[in-house]
TILUM-678321 format. One record per residue (C-alpha): residue number from 1; x, y, z; residue in one letter. Coordinates in steps of 0.05 Angstrom, whole numbers, plus 5000, padded with zeros to 4 digits. Example, Ala and Ser with C-alpha at 12.3 -4.5 7.8 and 13.67 -1.06 7.14 Angstrom:
<drenkes>
+------+------+-------+------+------+
! resi ! east ! north !   up ! resn !
+------+------+-------+------+------+
!    1 ! 5246 !  4910 ! 5156 !    a !
!    2 ! 5273 !  4979 ! 5143 !    s !
+------+------+-------+------+------+
</drenkes>
This chain:
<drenkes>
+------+------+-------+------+------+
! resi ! east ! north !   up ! resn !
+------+------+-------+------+------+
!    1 ! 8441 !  6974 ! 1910 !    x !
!    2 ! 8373 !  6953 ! 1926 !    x !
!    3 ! 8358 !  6960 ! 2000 !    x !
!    4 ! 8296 !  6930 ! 2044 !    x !
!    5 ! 8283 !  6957 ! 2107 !    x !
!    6 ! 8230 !  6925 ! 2157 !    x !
!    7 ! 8215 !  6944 ! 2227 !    x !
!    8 ! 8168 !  6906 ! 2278 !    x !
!    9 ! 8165 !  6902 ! 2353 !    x !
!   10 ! 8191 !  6847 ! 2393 !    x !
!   11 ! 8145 !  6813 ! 2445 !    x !
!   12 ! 8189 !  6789 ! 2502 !    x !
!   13 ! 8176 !  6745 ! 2557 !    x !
!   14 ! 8211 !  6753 ! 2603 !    x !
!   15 ! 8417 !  7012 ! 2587 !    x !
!   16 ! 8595 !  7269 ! 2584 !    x !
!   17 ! 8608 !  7308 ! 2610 !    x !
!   18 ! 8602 !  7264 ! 2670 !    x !
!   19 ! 8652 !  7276 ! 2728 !    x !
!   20 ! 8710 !  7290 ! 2683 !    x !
!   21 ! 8767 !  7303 ! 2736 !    x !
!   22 ! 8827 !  7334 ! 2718 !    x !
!   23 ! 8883 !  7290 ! 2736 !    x !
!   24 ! 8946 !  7323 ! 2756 !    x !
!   25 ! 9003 !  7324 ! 2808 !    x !
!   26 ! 8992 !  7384 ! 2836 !    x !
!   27 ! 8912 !  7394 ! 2833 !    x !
!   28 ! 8848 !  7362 ! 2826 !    x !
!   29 ! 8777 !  7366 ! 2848 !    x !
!   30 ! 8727 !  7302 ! 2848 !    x !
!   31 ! 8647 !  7321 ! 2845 !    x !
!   32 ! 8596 !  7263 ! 2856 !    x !
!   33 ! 8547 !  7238 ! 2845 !    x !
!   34 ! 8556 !  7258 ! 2763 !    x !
!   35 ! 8470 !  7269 ! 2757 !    x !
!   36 ! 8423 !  7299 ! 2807 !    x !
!   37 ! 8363 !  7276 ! 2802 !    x !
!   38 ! 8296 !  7310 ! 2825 !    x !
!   39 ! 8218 !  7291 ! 2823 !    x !
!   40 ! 8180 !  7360 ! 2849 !    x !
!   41 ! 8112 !  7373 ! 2832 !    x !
!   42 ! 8091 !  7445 ! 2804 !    x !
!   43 ! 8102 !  7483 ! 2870 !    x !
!   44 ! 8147 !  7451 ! 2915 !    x !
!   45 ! 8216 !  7446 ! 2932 !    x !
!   46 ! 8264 !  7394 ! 2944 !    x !
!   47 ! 8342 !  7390 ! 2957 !    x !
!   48 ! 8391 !  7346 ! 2942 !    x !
!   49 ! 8468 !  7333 ! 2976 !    x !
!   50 ! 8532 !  7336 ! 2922 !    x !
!   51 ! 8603 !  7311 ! 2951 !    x !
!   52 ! 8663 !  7353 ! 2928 !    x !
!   53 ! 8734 !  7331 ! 2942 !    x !
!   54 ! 8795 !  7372 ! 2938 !    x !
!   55 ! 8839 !  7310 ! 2912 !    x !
!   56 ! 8906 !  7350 ! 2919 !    x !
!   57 ! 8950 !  7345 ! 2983 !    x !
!   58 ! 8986 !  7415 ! 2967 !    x !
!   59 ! 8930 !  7462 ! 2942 !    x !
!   60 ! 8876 !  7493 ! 2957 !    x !
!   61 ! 8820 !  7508 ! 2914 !    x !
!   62 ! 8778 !  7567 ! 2916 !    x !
!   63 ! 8710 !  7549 ! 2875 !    x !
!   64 ! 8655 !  7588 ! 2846 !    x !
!   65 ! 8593 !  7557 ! 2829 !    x !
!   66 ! 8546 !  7573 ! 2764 !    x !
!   67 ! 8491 !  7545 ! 2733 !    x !
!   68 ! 8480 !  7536 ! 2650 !    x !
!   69 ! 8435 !  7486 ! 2600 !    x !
!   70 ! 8455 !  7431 ! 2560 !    x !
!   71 ! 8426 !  7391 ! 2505 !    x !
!   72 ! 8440 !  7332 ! 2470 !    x !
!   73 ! 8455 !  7333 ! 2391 !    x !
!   74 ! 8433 !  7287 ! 2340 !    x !
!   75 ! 8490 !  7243 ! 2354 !    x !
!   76 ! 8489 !  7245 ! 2433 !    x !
!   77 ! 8543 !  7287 ! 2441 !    x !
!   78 ! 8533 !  7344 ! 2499 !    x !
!   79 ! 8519 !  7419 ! 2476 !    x !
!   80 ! 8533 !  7471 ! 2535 !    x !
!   81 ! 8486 !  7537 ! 2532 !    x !
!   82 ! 8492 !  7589 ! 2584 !    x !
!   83 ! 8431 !  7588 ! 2633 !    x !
!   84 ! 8363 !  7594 ! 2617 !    x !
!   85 ! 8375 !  7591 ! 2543 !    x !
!   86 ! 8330 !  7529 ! 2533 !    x !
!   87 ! 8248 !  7516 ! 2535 !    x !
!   88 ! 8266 !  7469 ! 2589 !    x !
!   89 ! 8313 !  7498 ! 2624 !    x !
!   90 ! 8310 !  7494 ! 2702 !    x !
!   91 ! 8370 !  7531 ! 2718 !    x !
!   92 ! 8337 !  7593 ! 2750 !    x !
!   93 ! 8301 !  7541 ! 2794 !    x !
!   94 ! 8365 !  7526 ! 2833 !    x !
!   95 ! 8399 !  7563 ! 2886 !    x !
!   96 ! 8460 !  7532 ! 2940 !    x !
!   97 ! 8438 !  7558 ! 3008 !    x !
!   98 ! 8508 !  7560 ! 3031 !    x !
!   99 ! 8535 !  7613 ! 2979 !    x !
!  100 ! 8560 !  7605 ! 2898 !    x !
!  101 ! 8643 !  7613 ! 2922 !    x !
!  102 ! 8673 !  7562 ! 2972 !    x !
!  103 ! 8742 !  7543 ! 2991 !    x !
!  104 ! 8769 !  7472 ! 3001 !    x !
!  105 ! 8840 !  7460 ! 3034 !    x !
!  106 ! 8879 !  7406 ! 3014 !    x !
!  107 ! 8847 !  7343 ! 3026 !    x !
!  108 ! 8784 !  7368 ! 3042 !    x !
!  109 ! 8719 !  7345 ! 3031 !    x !
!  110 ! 8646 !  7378 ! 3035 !    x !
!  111 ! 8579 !  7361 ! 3032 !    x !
!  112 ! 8532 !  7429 ! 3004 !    x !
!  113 ! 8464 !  7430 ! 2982 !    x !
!  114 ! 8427 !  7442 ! 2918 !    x !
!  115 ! 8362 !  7473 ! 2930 !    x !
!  116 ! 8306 !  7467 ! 2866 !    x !
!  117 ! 8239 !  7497 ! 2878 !    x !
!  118 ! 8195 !  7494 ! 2825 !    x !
!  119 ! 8150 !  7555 ! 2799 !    x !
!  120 ! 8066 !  7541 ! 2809 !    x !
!  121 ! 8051 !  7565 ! 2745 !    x !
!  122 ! 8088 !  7502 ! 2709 !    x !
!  123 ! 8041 !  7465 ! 2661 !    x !
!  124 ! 8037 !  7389 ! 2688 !    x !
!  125 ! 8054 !  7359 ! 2619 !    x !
!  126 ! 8111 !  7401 ! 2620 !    x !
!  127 ! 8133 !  7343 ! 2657 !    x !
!  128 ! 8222 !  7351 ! 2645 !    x !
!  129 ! 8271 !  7402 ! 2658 !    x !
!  130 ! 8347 !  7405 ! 2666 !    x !
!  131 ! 8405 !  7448 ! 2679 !    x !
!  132 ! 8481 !  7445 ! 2695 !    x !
!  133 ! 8517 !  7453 ! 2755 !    x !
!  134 ! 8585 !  7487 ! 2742 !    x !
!  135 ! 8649 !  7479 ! 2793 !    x !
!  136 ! 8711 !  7520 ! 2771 !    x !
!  137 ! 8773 !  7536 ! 2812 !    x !
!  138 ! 8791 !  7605 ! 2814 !    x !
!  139 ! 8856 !  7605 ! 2831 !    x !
!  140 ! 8890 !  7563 ! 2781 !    x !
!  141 ! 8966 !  7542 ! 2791 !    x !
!  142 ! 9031 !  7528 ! 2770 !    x !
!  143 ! 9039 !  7468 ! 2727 !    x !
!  144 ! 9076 !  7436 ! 2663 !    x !
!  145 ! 9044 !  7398 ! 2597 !    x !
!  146 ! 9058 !  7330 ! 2572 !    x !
!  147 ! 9117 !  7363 ! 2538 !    x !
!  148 ! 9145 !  7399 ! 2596 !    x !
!  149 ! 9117 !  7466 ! 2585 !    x !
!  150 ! 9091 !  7514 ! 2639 !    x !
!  151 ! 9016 !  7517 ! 2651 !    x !
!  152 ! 8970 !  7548 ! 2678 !    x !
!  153 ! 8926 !  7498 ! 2714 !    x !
!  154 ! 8844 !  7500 ! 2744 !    x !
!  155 ! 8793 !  7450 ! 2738 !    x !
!  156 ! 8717 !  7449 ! 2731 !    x !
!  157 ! 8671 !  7400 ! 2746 !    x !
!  158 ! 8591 !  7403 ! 2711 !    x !
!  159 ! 8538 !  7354 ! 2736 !    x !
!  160 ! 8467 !  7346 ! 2697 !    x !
!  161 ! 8418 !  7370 ! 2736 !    x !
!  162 ! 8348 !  7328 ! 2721 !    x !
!  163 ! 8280 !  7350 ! 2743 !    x !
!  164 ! 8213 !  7308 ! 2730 !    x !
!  165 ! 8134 !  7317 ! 2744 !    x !
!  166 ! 8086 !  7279 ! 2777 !    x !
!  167 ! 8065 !  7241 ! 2712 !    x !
!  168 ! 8066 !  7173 ! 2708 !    x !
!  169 ! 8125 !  7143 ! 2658 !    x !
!  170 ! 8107 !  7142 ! 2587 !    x !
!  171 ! 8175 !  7108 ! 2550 !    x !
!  172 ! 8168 !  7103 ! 2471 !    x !
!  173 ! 8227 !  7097 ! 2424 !    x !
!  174 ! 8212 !  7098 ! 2355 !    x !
!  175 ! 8263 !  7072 ! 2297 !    x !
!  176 ! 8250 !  7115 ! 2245 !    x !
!  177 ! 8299 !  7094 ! 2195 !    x !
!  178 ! 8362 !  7044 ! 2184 !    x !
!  179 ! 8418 !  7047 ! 2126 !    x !
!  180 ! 8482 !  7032 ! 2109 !    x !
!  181 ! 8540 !  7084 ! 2090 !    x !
!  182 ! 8588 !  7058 ! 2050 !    x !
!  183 ! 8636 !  7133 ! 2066 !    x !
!  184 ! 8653 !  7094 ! 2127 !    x !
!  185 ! 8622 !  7029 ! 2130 !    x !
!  186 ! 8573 !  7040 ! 2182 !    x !
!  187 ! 8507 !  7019 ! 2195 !    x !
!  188 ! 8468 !  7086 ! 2211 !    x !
!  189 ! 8403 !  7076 ! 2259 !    x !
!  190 ! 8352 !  7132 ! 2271 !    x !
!  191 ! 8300 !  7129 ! 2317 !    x !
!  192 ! 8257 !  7186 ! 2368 !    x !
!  193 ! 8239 !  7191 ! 2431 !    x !
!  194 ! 8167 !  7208 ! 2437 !    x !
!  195 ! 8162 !  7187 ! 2515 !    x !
!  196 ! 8149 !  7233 ! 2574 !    x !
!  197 ! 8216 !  7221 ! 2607 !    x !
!  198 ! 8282 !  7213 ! 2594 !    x !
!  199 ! 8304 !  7150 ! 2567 !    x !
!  200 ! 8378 !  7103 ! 2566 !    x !
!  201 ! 8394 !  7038 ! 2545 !    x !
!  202 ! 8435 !  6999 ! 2489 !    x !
!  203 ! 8432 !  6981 ! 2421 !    x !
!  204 ! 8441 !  6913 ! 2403 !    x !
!  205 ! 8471 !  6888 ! 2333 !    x !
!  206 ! 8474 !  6826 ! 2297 !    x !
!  207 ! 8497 !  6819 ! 2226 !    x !
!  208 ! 8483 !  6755 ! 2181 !    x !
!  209 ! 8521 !  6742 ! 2127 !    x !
!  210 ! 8473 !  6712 ! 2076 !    x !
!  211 ! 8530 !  6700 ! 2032 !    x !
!  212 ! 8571 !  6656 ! 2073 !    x !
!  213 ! 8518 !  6639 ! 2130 !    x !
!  214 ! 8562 !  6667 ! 2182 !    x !
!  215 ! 8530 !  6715 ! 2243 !    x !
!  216 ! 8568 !  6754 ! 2283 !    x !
!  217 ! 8541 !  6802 ! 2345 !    x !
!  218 ! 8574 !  6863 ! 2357 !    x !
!  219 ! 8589 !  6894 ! 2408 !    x !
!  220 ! 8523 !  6936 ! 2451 !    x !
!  221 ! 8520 !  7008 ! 2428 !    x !
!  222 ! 8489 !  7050 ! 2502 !    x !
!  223 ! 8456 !  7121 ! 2493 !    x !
!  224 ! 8428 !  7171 ! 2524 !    x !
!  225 ! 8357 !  7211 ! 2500 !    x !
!  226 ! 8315 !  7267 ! 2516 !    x !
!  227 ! 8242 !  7276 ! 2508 !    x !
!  228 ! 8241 !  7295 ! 2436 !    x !
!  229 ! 8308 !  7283 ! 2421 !    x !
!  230 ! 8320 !  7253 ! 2340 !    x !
!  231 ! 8383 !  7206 ! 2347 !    x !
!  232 ! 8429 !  7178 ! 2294 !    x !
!  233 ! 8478 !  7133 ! 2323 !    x !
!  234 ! 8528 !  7096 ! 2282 !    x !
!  235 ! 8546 !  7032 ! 2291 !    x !
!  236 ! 8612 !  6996 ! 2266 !    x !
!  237 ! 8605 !  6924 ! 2247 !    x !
!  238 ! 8679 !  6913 ! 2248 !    x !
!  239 ! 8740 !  6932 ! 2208 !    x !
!  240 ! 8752 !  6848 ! 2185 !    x !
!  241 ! 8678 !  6853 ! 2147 !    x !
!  242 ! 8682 !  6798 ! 2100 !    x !
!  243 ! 8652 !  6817 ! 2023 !    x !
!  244 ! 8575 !  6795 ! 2018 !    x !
!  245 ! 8504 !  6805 ! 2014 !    x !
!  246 ! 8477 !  6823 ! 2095 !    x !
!  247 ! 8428 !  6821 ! 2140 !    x !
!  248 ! 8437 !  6874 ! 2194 !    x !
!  249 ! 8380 !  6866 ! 2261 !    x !
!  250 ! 8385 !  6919 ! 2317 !    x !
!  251 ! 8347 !  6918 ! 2378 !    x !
!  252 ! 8331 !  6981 ! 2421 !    x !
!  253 ! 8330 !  6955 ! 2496 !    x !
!  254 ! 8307 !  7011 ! 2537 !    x !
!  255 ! 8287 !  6977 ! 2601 !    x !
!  256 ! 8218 !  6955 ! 2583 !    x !
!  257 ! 8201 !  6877 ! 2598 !    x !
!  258 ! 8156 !  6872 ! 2552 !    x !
!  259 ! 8167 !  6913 ! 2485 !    x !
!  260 ! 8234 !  6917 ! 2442 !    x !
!  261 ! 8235 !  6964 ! 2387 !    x !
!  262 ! 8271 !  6933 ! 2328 !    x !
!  263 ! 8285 !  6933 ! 2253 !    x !
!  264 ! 8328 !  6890 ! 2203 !    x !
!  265 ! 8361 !  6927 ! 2141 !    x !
!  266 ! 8396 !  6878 ! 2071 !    x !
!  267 ! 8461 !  6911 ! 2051 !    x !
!  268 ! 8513 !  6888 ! 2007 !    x !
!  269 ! 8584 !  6894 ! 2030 !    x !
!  270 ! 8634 !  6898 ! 1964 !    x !
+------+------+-------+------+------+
</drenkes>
């Protein structure tokens, strides 16, 4: 198959572990908002409020709060570590003034804070950190499965914890490659992120059939990056793909007015 590949930038004129709450009759615990998000210099402190709601009219729940370090993989998918196990971990940087074990009755709901205070000895360009915040019931209770068998049921909540510097914003996505596997029939876009912050937004696909002249857009792909991360994401172009030769264009949209990063791929399609 012989493949081009072309990238270019776009001048334009004119975007997990999230709150995953555990639905269930008998318990439940809701923890907003899903990301804290800090901006400290090398030094200081700052705090930040987190809302937790016992969602259950029968139970209480007795919670302990921990800390640990997540990552992203190549794909976007979250990695858990415990704390402190990654370069830019902040975990040790957090304490909750009010104690790490709290009880909510039924129904209740209750504000606590999340202190971060930065160490002075942090390099400015060491300008990202982040951590998890863990909620886990310790008292778990009675329940029954999908399929009627008795359970042992608790919950826990994790929010990603963000902290960033006094730099200013440097946001630079890179494409670094673009093919198409014909395993699964997906397009397969890699790019970097070689900015200073972290950095969303969505992928969006068009594919031209060269064979029959028809275009179709697909759906918007969103993701998530790190400073640093790699990223493959892959992209379906639907299961009704008629056979033909292909032009595939993708467009990262990251939030900047001015500057798309894109690149076009030719596939055949048998």
């Amino acid at each position: 198959m012989k493949r081009r590949f072309y990238f270019f930038t776009l001048i334009a004129f004119l975007l997990f572990f999230v709150t995953t709450e555990f639905a269930s009759a008998q318990v439940g615990l809701s923890v907003s908002p899903p990301r804290v998000y800090y901006t400290i210099a090398e030094g200081e402190s700052g705090t930040q409020k987190i809302l937790l709601n016992n969602i259950s009219k029968e139970h209480p729940l007795d919670l302990a709060i921990t800390l640990g370090d997540w990552e992203y993989d190549e794909y976007g998918n979250n990695v858990m570590f415990p704390p402190d196990s990654l370069d830019n971990s902040c975990a040790s940087w957090l304490s909750t003034p009010d104690g790490t074990y709290l009880t909510l009755d039924p129904g209740e709901s209750r504000e606590i804070e999340v202190v971060m205070s930065v160490p002075g000895n942090i390099q400015p360009e060491n300008n990202v950190q982040t951590a998890m915040l863990y909620f886990t019931q310790m008292n778990p209770v009675d329940g029954v499965d999908a399929q009627g068998a008795a359970i042992r049921i608790n919950v826990r909540q994790g929010i990603k914890i963000y902290r960033k510097g006094m730099l200013a914003e440097q946001k630079e996505l890179e494409i670094t490659d673009m093919t198409f596997n014909r395993e699964n029939n997906h397009i397969v876009l890699s790019f970097q992120n070689s900015s200073n912050i972290w950095t969303d937004g969505i992928i969006k696909t068009s594919i031209f059939n060269r064979t029959t002249g028809k275009e179709i857009a697909l759906d918007v792909t969103p993701f998530f990056t790190m400073p640093g991360n790699y990223r493959k994401v892959m992209i379906s172009p639907g299961e009704s793909l008629e056979k033909g030769d292909y032009t595939a264009t993708v467009i990262l949209d990251y939030g900047d007015e001015t500057i798309l990063e894109a690149a076009e791929l030719e596939f055949r399609y048998e």
